[in-house]
N, C-alpha and C positions, 0 to 999 in steps of 0.2 A: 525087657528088650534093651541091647546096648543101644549107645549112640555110634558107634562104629556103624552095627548093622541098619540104623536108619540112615546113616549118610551111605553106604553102600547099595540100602534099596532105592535110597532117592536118587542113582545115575539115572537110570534107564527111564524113567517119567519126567525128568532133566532133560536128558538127550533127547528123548521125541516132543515134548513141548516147543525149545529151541527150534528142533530142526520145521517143526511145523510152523510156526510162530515167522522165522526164516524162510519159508516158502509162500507166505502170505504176503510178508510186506515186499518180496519179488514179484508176484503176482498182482498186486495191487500196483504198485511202480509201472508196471509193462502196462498193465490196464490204465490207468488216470495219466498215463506217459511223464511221468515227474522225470525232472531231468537228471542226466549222470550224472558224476564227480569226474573228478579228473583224473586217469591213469597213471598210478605209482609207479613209478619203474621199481624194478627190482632190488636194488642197493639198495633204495630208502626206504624200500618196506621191511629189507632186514633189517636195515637199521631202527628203525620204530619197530621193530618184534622184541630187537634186543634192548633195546631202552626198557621196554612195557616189563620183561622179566624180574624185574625189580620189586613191582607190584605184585606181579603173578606170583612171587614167592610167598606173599601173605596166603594164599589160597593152599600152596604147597604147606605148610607151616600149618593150619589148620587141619586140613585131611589126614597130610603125612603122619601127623604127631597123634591124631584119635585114633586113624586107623590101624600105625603100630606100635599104640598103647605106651608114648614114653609120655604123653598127655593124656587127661580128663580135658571133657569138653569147654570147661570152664579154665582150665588152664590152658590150651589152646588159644582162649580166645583171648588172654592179656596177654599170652608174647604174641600172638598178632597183634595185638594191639601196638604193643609197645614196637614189633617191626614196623609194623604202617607210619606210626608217628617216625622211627628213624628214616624211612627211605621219603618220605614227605618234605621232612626238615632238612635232611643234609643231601640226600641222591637227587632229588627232583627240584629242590628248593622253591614249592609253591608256593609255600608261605613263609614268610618273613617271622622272625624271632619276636619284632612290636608287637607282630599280628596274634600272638598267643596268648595273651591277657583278654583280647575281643571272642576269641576263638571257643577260649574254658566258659565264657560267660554265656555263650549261645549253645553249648554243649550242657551245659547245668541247667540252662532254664529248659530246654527240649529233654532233658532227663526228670527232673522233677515233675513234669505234667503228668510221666508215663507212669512214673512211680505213687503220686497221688491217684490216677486212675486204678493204680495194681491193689493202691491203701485199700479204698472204697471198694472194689471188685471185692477184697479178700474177707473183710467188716463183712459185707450185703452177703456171701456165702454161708458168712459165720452164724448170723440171723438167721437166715434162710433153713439152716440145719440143725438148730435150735428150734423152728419152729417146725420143725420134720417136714419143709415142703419137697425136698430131693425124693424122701420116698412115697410119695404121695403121688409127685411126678412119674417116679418110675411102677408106680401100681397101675397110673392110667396110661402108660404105655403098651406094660405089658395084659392088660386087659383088653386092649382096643383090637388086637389082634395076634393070633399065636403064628403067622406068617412071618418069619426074621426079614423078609424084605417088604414088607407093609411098613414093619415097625423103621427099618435103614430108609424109607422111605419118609417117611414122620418125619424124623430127624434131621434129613437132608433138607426138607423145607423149614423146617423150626431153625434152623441153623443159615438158611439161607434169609429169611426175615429177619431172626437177632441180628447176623452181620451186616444189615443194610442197616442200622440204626445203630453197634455198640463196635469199640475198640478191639481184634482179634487179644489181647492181653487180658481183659476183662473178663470176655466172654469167653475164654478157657477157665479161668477161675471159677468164673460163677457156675458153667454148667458141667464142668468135671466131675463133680461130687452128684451131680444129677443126672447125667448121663453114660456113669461108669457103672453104675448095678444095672443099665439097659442092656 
């Protein structure tokens, strides 16, 4: 499957999460009566639509360039990257030029954590397939029931237990290999 077509199926479970998501926290506000904000006028909400465009082009830059294919998703995602950093640095000027030496240091260390979790995940698989547990796994799955939604139902709880205790990064790793002959 491309990645086009998964960012293409992923609008529409997008759009009704939002919009429901969006009608909760209205719902709740009117209920618990939290207080309003203040009324925009008009001019300065164009004007803050038109400022935010800047940003909003990192999104256009990612979709635009998978969807028609002058980008791989991995390439997409370093010239977004590399736009964010310019419209960051010189459009918006969040942060200061000092500030980028503190910046790389707290991006490297929240990058190494992810990456020693992905090391370990990738190792504990390696093991794991070595000692033939993936199909052993998937012997008692497919024994427990010839129902394909008995079995989508296993899963969705085994999958709901693992991720209250491991990192979604991980826990792709490790059960991919066990959970893809399911």
């Amino acid at each position: 499957m491309s990645i086009a077509a998964l960012f293409v199926a992923g609008i529409g479970p997008g759009l009704l999460l939002s919009f429901t998501m969006a009608a909760l926290c209205l719902l709740f506000a009117r209920k618990r009566n939290y207080p309003k904000g203040e009324v925009i006028p008009l001019r300065q909400a164009l004007k803050i639509c038109v400022e935010a465009l800047w940003g909003l082009m990192t999104m256009v830059i990612i979709l635009g360039g998978i969807l028609s294919g002058v980008f791989t998703a991995t390439e997409s995602a370093a010239v977004a990257v590399v736009w964010a950093f310019f419209v960051t640095m010189s459009i918006y000027r969040d942060y200061k030029w000092s500030e980028l030496p503190k910046m790389l240091h707290r991006t490297v260390r929240t990058l190494s954590i992810v990456m020693i979790l992905i090391a370990f995940a990738a190792s504990f698989g390696y093991i794991m397939t070595l000692m033939q547990i993936p199909s052993k796994i998937t012997t008692a799955f497919l024994t427990l029931s010839d129902n394909r939604y008995v079995i989508l139902m296993c899963v969705n709880f085994m999958l709901l237990a693992l991720g209250t205790l491991m990192d979604m990064a991980p826990l792709i790793l490790i059960l991919t290999p066990i959970l893809l002959p399911v």
